[in-house]
N, C-alpha and C positions, 0 to 999 in steps of 0.2 A: 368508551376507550377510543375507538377509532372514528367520530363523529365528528368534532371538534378537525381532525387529520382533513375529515374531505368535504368538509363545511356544512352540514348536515345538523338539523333539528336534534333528532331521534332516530334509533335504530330503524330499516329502514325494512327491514326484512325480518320484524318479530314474527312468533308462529303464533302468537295472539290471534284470536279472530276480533280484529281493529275496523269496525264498518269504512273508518275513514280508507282504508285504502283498499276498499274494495274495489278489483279490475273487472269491469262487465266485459268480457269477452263473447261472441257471438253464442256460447253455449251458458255462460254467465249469466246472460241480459234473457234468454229463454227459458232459462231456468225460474230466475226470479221475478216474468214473467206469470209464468204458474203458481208459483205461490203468491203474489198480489192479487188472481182469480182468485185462489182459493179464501182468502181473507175478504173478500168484495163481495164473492157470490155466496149462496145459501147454500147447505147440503153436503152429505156425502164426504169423503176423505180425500188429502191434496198425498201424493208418495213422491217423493225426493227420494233417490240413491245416487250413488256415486261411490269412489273406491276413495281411501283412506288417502286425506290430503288434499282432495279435490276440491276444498272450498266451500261446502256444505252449511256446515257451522257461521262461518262469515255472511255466506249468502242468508241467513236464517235472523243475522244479530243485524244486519243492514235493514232489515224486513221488519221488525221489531223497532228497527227507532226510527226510519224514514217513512215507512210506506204503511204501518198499520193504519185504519184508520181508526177518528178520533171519536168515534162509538166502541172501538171495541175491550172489552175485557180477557186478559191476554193469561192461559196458565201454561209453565213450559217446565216439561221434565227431562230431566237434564241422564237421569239413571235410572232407567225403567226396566232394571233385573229386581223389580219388586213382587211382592204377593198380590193378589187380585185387592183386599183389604189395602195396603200398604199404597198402590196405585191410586185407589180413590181418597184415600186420606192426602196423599201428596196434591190430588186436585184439589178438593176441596181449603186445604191450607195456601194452594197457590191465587185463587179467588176469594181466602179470607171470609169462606165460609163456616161458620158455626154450626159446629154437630153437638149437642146438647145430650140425649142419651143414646146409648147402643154406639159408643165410636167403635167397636170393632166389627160392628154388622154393618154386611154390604149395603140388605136392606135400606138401615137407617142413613148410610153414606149416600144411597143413589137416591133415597128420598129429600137428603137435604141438597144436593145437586140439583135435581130436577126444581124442588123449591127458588132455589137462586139463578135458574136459568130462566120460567118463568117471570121471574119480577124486574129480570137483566130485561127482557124481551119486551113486556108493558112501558118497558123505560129508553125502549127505543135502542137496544145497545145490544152487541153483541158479541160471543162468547168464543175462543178461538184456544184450543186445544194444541200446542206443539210439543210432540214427542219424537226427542233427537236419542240418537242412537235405537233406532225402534226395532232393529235384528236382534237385540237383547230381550224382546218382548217374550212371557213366555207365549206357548196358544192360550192358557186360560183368563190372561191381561188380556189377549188378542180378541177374546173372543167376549170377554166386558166392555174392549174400547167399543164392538160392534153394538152390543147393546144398548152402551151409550147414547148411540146413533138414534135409537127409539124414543129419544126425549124428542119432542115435538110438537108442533102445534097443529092445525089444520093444514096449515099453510104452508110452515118450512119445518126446517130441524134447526133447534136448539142449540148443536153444540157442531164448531166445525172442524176438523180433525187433520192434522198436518204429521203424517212419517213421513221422519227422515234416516237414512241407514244409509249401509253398506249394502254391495249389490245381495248380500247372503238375504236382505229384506226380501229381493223378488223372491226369491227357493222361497222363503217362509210360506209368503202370500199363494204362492202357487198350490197349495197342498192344499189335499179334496175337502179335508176337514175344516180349513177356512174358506173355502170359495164364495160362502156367503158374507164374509167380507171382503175378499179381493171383490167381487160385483158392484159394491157401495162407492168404490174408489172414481172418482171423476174427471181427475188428470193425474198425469203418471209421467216423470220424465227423470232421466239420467245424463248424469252431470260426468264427460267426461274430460278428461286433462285437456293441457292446451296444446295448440301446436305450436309451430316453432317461430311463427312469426311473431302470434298470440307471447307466449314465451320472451321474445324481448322486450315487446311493448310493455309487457305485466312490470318487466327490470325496469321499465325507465318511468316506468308510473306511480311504483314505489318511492324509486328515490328524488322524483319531484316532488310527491307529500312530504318526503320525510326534509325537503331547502334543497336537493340538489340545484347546481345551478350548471355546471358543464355534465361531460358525458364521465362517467367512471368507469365503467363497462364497456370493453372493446366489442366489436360486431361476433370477431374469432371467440372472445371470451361468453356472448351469448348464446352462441348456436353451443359451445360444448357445456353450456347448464342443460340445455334442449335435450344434449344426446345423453346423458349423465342422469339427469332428473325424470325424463321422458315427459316431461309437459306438466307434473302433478306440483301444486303450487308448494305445497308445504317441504318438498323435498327441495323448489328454488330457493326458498326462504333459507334452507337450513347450509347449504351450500353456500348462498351468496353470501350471508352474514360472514360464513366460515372465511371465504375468502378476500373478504372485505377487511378482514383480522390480519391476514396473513399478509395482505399487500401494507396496510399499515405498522407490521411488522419490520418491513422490508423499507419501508420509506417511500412505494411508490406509487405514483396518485392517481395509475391507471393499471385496474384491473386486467389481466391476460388470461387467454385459454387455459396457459399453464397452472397459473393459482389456483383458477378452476381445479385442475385436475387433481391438487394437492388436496384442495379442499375438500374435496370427495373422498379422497382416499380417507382423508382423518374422519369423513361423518360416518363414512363404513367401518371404522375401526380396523379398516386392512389394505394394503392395496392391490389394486384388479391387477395386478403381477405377480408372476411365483413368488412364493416368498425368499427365496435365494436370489441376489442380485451376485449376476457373473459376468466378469469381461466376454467372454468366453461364450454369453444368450448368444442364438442366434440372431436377435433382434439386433445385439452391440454389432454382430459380426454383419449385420447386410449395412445399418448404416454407418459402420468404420468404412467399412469396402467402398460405401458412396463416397463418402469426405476423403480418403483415400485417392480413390478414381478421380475424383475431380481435383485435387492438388494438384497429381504429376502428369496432368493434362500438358497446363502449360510449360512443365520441364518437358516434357517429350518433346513437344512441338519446337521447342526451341533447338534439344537437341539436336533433330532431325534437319534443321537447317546449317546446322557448323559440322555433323562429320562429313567427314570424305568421302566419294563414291569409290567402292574398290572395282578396277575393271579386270575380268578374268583374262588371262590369254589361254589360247589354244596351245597345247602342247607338242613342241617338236619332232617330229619321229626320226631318230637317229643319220638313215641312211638314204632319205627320200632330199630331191632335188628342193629348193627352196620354191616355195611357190611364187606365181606372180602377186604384186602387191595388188589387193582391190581398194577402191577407191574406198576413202573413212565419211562414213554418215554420220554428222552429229544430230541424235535427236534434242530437238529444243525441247527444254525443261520449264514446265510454268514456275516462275518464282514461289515463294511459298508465301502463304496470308502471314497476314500479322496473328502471332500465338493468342491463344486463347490467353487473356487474363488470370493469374491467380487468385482463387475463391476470397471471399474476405472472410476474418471470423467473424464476421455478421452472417456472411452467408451459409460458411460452416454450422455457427449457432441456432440456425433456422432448420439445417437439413436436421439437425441430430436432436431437435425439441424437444421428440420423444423418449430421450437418452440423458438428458441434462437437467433431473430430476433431483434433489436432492440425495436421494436413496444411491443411486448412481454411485455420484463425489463420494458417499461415503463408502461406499462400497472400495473402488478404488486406492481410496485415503488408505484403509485398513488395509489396502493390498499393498501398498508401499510399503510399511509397517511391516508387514509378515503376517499379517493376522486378521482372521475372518470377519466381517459383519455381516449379518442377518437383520432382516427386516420382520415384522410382524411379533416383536417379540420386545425385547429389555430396550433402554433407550442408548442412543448410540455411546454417549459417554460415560454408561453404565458397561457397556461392553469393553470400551477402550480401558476402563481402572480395572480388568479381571488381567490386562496384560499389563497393567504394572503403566498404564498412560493417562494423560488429564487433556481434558481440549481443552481449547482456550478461545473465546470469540471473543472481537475486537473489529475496531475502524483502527485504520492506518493507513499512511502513508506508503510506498514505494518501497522508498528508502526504509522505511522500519521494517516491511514486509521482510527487505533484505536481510537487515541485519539478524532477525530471529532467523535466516539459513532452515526452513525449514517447511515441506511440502504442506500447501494448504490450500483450503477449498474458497472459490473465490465466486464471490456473486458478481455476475456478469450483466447487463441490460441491452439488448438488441437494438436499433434502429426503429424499431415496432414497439419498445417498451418493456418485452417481455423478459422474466429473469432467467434465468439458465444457473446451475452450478456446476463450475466444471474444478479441475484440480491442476493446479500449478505447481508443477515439476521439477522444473529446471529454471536455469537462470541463466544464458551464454551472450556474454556482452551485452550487445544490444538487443536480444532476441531473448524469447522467453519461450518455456516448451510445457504445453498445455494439454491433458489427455481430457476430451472432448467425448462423451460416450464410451470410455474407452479406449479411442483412439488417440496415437499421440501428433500433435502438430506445431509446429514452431509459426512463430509470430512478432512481429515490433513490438518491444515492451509500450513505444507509444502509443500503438494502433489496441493494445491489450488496455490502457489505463484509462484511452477515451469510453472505453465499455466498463471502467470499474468504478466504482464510487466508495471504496475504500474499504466495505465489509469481506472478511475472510473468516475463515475455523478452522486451528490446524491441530495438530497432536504434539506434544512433547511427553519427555519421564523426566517428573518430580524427584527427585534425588534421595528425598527420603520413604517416595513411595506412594505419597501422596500432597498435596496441594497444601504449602504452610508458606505463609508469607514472614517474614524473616523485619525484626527490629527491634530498635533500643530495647536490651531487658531478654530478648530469646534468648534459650537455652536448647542444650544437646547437641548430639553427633551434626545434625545438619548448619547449625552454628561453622562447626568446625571444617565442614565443607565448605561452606563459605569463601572462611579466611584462607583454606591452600588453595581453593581453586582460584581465587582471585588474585592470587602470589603467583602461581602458576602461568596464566597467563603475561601479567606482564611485575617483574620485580618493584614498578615504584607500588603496586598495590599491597606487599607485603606487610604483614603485620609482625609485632614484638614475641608475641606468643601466639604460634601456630597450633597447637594444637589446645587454645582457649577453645570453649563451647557455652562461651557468654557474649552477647550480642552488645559490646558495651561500646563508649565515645568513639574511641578510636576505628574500629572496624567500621562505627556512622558514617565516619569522616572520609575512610577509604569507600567506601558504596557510595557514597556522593562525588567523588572523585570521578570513579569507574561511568556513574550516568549522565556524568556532563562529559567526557569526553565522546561519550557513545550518543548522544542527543537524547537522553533519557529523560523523563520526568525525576527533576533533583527535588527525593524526597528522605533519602537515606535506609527507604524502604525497600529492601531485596524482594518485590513481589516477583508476579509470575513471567513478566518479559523479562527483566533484568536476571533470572534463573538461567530464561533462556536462550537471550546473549550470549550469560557463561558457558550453559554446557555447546553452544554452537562453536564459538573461540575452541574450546577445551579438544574440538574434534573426540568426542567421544564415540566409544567402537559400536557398531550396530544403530546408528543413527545418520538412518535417510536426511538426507541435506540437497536447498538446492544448488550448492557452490560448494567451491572446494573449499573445505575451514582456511583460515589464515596461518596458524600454528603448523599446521600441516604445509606449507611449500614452504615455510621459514627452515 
């Protein structure tokens, strides 16, 4: 989907273990270090662990097609929650060895093993055992893999033996009843996540494999996979992809911290926030207080240089002689600096980052409204239809945003790139009035549209309740609202029979009328803008606007 968007091969961030993009990072390249010993040299058991996600698997499939060498005969069990039986049948099938009678006897299984490991051995070749997921082993597999070990010759052992697991593999090994196979083991190492530099490098090495040709991922944007992921590769993979969706969503072609965040929230299924979003967090309330504070900086500062100094005088006493005049000190006054500058909403946008989350806007939205949104739960326009409302997403224009007169959430993009959604309020002349984290701040619609790029979501109520789009051939009541509402507002739009609830030529004719005066798409089609135009004209009661309707000062 989003590949083609950022010129890219292939997904760049499958959770596939794809050798091709394996990242040798310092614990990487030490790791698979170890297991090339252990495929090279004779004897004894190779143990890999690492925690869920660390790249194990990849390191194992890399191992497997690059670095085996070209004597060896390779069997690899994939789910070894099997029976002691079960376990060697899976060997022996993996080496394509033939068990002739007694398949169910260990016996005849270890006899025909030992067989084909011998004549592998006379033939110059050798035998290499990889058991992944090997924490699922029971002790009694555990304690056959050890006997295995007993196949040998004068010289070396027969079969060489690679677990790989979860760190739960060391507890296993540890325990007294296996000691005599923890002692067998020859190298031993743990594979842990990466750090945070490892962590960006891993992003940009991906997405060179997969065509990248510029940077997709901001710097901001990698450190917070770092903090998010904590280093574990599969949880980058799952994250960046997520957010690699969500910016191609969005149209934009530089990954931000913030997506990040988004993105994380949807792989957890929640987000790292109460599930109640309120104007009213404290978190809304320290960074309104900052954007706040830093607005009416420069109104103070201004002030403070045009009032008046008021000088007190000393008061009279009635019947005392007038004193003599003492000579007047003026103290010199330092002029005042030039005022601090007014924040930009760039720079607003940046302080409230943390605030300017989708969840936020919507939060908000619904508080315009009258009415709650919760997070963690139904989807947002699943909540809006239980109050009788439809959102409506859309590109637009200025001027259209205008004409639908109605608060909506606006994607914003920073200086840096980053998106923000914040909620647009108001409309005053030249000036537009934006709540920003919940706080509200006024702004040049020009300096608001160089940050917009034309996407908004706002709320309307559908007239009959729900979402019908209106033409030639509709029928019923909302037909009929239609035709008065459109009379309603202006008399040439009235039609013959007002109280039809047929959607027939003439009322076409008047709807086409109504969307070329308004710069509507002339399609004769009453969809959902053209709804709500109407009920914005109609000034209907209980509906948030960000202007005063026109019907209303007429």
């Amino acid at each position: 989907m989003y590949t083609s968007f950022f010129g890219l091969n292939e997904k760049p961030f499958s959770i596939t273990p794809d050798p091709r993009y394996l990242f040798l990072s310092e614990r990487h390249g030490e790791a698979l270090a170890h297991l090339v010993y252990g495929v090279t040299e004779s004897g004894g058991f190779i143990q890999l662990t690492g925690e869920v996600g660390t790249g194990k698997t990849t390191l194992v499939r890399s191992l497997l097609l690059n670095q085996m060498p070209e004597n060896a005969n390779v069997a690899v069990v994939l789910n070894p929650q099997l029976s002691v039986i079960e376990f060697l049948a899976t060997i022996c099938e993996e080496l394509h060895i033939e068990v002739v009678h007694n398949k169910g006897s260990v016996k005849a299984l270890t006899d025909a093993l030992n067989e084909h490991l011998l004549s592998a051995h006379a033939q110059g070749r050798r035998t290499i055992l990889v058991v992944d997921e090997a924490q699922n082993l029971s002790p009694a597999v555990l304690e056959q893999v050890r006997l295995l070990t007993n196949l040998e010759t004068s010289k070396q052992k027969l079969l060489q033996i690679i677990l790989i697991g979860q760190p739960e593999l060391r507890d296993l090994l540890a325990r007294n009843d296996l000691r005599q196979l923890a002692q067998r083991i020859t190298a031993r190492y743990h594979l842990e996540p990466l750090s945070r530099e490892e962590t960006a490098s891993y992003i940009e090495h991906r997405l060179k494999v997969a065509g990248a040709l510029g940077e997709v991922f901001g710097s901001g944007a990698k450190k917070e996979v770092f903090r998010l992921s904590h280093g574990v590769p599969r949880l980058i993979n799952v994250i960046c992809d997520r957010a690699l969706l969500g910016a191609y969503a969005q149209e934009a072609r530089r990954v931000t911290a913030r997506l990040i965040r988004q993105a994380a929230a949807e792989v957890k299924g929640q987000l790292e926030r109460s599930p109640w979003i309120r104007r009213t967090a404290i978190a809304a309330g320290l960074v309104g207080a900052a954007i706040i504070a830093s607005s009416l900086w420069s109104i103070t500062q201004r002030e403070l240089q045009t009032q008046p100094v008021a000088i007190a005088e000393e008061p009279v006493a009635a019947a005392q002689p007038e004193p003599e005049p003492e000579p007047i000190v003026v103290e010199q006054v330092e002029p005042p600096g030039e005022p601090e500058p007014a924040p930009t909403l760039h720079e607003q946008l940046q302080l409230a980052d943390e605030l300017t989350r989708t969840d936020y806007a919507l939060a908000e939205l619904f508080e315009v409204w009258g009415i709650e949104y919760r997070t963690g739960g139904r989807d947002a326009c699943a909540q809006a239809s239980d109050a009788g409302l439809s959102c409506l997403y859309q590109k637009a224009s200025w001027t259209g945003l205008q004409q639908m007169n109605r608060p909506a959430i606006l994607t914003l993009v920073d200086d840096d790139g980053s998106s923000h959604s914040v909620v647009l309020t108001a409309i005053i002349g030249d000036d537009a009035e934006l709540s920003i984290g919940g706080v509200r701040v006024t702004h040049a619609v020009t300096e608001i549209i160089r940050s917009w790029f034309g996407e908004f979501m706002l709320l309307w109520r559908p007239p009959s309740g729900s979402v019908v789009s209106l033409r030639l051939g509709s029928e019923g009541p909302v037909v009929a609202w239609l035709r008065n509402s459109l009379a309603a507002i202006d008399g040439r739009y009235a039609s013959e029979d007002l109280q039809s609830e047929i959607y027939d030529a003439e009322l076409e004719q008047i709807v086409r009328r109504f969307q070329r005066e308004h710069r509507l798409d002339i399609d004769g089609l009453a969809g959902q803008q053209t709804q709500i135009i109407i009920n914005s004209l109609l000034a209907v009661e209980g509906t948030p606007r960000l202007s005063t309707p026109r019907l209303a000062q007429d």
